[in-house]
Every structure is written in structure tokens, then in C-alpha cells.
C-alpha positions in Angstrom: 29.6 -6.8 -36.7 32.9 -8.0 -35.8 32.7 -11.6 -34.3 35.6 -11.4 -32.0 35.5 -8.4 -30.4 34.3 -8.4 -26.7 30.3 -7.3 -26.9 27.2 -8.1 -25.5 24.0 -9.2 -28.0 20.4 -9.1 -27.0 18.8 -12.0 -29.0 16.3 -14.8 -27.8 17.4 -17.3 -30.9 20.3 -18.5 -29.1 20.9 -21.5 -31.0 20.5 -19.6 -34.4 23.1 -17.0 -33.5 25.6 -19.4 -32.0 25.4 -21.5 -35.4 26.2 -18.4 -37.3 28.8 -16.5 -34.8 31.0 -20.1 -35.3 30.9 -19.2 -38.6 32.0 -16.3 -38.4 34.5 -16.7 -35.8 36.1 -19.8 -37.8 35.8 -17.6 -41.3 38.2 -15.0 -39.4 40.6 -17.8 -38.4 39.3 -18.1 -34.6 37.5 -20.6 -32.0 34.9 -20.1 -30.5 33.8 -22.0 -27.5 30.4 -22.3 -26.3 29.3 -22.3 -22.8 25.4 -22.2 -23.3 23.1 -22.9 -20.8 19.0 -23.4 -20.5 17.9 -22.1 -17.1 20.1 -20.2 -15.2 24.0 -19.5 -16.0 25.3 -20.5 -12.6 28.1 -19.8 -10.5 29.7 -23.2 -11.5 29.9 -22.3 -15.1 31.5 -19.1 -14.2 34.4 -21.5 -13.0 34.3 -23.5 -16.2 34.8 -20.0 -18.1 37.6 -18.4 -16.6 39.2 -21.9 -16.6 38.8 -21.5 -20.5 39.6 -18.0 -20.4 43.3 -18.6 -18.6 44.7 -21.4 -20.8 46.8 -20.2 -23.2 46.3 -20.6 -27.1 47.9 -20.0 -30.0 44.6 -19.0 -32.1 42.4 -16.0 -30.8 39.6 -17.3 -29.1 35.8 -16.3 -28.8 34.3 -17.1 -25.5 30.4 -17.5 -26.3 28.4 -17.3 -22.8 24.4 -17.6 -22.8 21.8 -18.6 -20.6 18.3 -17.6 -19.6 19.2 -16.0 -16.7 22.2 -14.4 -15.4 22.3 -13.5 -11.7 23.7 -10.6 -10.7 26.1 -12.6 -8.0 27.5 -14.4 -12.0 27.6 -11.3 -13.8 29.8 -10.0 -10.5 32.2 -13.0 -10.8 32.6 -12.2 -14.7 33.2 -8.8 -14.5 37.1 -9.0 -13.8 37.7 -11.1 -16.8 35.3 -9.6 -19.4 36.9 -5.9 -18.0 40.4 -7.6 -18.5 40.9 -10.3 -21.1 43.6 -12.5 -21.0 45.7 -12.6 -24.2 44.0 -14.0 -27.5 40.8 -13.4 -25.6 36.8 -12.0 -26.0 33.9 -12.8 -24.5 30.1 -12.4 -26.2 27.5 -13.0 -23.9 24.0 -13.6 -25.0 21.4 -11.5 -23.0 17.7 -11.8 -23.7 16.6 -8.8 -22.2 18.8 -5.6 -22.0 17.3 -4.8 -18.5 18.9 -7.8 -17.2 22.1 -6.6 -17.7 24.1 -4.5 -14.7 25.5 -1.5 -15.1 28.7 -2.2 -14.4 28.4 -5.2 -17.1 26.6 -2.8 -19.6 29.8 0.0 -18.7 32.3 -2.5 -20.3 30.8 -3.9 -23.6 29.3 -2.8 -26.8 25.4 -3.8 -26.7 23.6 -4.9 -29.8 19.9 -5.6 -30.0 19.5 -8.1 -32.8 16.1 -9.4 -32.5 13.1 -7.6 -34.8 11.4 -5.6 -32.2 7.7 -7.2 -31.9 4.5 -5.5 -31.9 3.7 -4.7 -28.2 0.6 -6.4 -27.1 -1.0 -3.7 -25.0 -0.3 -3.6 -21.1 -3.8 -4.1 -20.0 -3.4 -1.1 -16.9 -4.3 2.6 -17.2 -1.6 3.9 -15.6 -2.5 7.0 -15.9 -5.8 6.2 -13.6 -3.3 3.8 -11.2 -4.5 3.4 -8.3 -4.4 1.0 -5.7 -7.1 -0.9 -6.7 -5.8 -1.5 -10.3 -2.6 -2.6 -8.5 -4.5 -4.9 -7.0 -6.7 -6.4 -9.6 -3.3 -6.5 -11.8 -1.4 -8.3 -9.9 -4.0 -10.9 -9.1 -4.0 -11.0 -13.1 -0.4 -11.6 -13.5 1.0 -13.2 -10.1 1.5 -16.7 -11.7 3.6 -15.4 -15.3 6.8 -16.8 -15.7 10.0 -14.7 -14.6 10.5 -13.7 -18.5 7.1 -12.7 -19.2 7.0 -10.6 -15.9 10.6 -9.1 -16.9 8.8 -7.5 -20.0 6.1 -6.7 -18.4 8.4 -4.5 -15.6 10.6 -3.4 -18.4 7.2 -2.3 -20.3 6.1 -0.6 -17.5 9.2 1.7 -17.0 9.1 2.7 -21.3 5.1 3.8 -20.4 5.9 5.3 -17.3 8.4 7.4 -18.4 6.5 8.4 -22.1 3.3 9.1 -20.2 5.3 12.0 -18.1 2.6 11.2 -15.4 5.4 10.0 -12.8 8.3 11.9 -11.1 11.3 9.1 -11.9 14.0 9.8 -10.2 17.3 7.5 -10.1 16.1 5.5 -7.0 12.5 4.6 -8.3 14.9 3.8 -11.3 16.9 1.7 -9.2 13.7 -0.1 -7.7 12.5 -1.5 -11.7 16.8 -2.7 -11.7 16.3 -4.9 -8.4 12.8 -6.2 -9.6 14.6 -7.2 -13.1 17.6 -8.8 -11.0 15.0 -10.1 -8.3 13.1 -12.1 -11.1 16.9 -13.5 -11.9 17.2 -14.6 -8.3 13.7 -16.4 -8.2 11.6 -13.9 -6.1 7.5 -14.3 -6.5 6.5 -12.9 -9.5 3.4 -10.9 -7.6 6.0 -9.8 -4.6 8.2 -7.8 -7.7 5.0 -6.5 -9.7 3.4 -5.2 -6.6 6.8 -3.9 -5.8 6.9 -2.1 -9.1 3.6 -0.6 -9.0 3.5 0.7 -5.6 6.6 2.4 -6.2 4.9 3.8 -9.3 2.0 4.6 -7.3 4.3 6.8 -4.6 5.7 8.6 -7.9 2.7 9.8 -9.7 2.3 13.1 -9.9 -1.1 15.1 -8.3 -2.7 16.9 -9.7 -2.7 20.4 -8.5 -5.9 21.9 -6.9 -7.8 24.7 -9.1 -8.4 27.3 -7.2 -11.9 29.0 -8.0 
């Protein structure tokens, strides 16, 4: 991996891979500057990295940006200088879920998924029995999770949905597990975006066709 190009990595050891991209980045003769966050990456350290971005250096610098969360109104405000550097320039940035990333972020970098991919713990819903009463008794289940847990759970939803070939996904039911991810990011109720979810699921499942005798 080349430490000071421009990419994106998908990692929840933040603090491990920030000790060893310094190394890197100072092996190759470069600084890096960190700009991690716990909690949210907000609008204010957007301002903090574009006014490291625009001061000029001698030696190539790495921009390092992480943070739980990355709103879609930050990852807007970043776009312009992650699509257009300014000299001696890149930017990583330190996702931990691929889902929460826009598309026109994800257009303009490299993604690399560097965490082991776990075992899946099973998702605990039929879906290909959903109904509205599972809906129901799920969400009642899973209302209080924390944003990240209910991000895997939406983005676990989406992978099943799609294998099982039970649903007819077009781009805007795609669009609808998107704005949950970036709804989560902006704070919405957990069981407001999981009912969301599954009731668009629930309008996309495909009937069965009756047998004629």
C-alpha cells in the first residue's frame, strides 16, 4: 500500500493504523498530520483540515482524517479538496464502515478494507417469511442499539436481501438503505431507520405467483 497516495481505508483500529501509517509516511520522507476524532468528525474540523491542507510545505504531506462518524453535510465540505489537492498534498480518511461513505466520496478514492472480516453472528429475522409482524417484533428487539451496531445490522440486511433473490432491489430501495446509513450519521432513532428499512423491504418482496389448478 502506498502511504501517501490519496485513499480511503475501512478499519475500526484507528489508533493502531495511525501509529503504523506515521511510520510509513516518515520512512518515505513525509508528515503526516493527524486530525482524529472520537464521536462525530464535525463541520469545525473540516475547517481545521483545509486550513492544513492550504499552507504550503516543503515536504509532501499526509493528511490523516478519522472519526466515528462522518456526516454527509462533512464529507460534502471535503469533497473539493480531497477531488483537488493542493500541492505536496493527500488525504486518508479512516472509514469504519464502507456504507458510510457517499458516492461521490467513494468516486474519488481508492477503498481498502483492512480489518479481518469477522464471523457474522446470525441476523435473528427470516426474511424470507418477513412480514409485518416480524418487523414489528424486530424492531422492538433492536430499537435501543447504538448507531454502529444498527449500521451493520442495515448494511447486513441489504448483503441477505440481495443473496436471498427474494426482493426486487431496484436503485431507489437501494437509495433508501444509503439514507438509513447516513440518517444513523445524523442521529435519527435507531427504530425510526430499521423500521424504515424493513418496510421498504417488505414493499420489495416478491409474491409468489398463484398456481393455477
Amino acid at each position: 500500500m502506498d502511504a501517501l497516495a490519496s485513499q480511503i481505508l475501512i478499519t475500526s483500529r484507528f489508533e493502531e493504523q495511525s501509529r503504523w501509517l506515521r511510520e510509513e509516511v516518515e520512512a518515505q520522507g513525509a508528515q503526516l498530520i493527524p486530525i482524529i476524532r472520537e464521536g462525530n468528525f464535525k463541520v469545525e474540523d473540516v475547517a481545521l483540515t483545509l486550513e492544513k491542507a492550504y499552507l504550503a510545505s516543503e515536504e509532501h504531506q499526509v493528511i490523516l482524517l478519522a472519526g466515528d462518524q462522518f456526516s454527509e453535510v462533512v464529507q460534502n465540505k471535503l469533497l473539493k479538496v480531497i477531488e483537488e489537492p493542493p500541492p505536496k498534498k493527500s488525504f486518508i480518511l479512516l472509514f469504519r464502515s464502507k456504507a458510510a461513505i457517499l458516492p461521490t466520496i467513494r468516486s474519488r478514492l481508492p477503498i481498502r478494507i483492512l480489518d479481518e472480516v469477522e464471523e457474522e453472528s446470525p441476523l435473528e429475522l427470516d426474511l424470507a417469511a418477513l412480514e409485518l409482524g416480524s418487523v414489528y417484533r424486530f424492531v422492538q428487539e433492536h430499537g435501543r442499539i447504538g448507531s454502529d451496531e444498527a449500521r451493520r445490522i442495515v448494511e447486513k440486511l441489504l448483503k441477505e436481501a440481495l443473496a436471498s433473490g427474494a426482493y426486487s432491489l431496484d436503485e431507489r430501495a437501494l437509495d433508501t438503505f444509503r439514507d438509513a446509513v447516513r440518517a444513523l450519521d445524523r442521529g435519527s432513532p435507531v427504530s425510526f431507520v430499521l423500521t424504515a428499512v424493513l418496510l421498504k423491504l417488505l414493499a420489495k418482496k416478491k409474491r409468489k405467483k398463484p398456481v393455477r389448478s
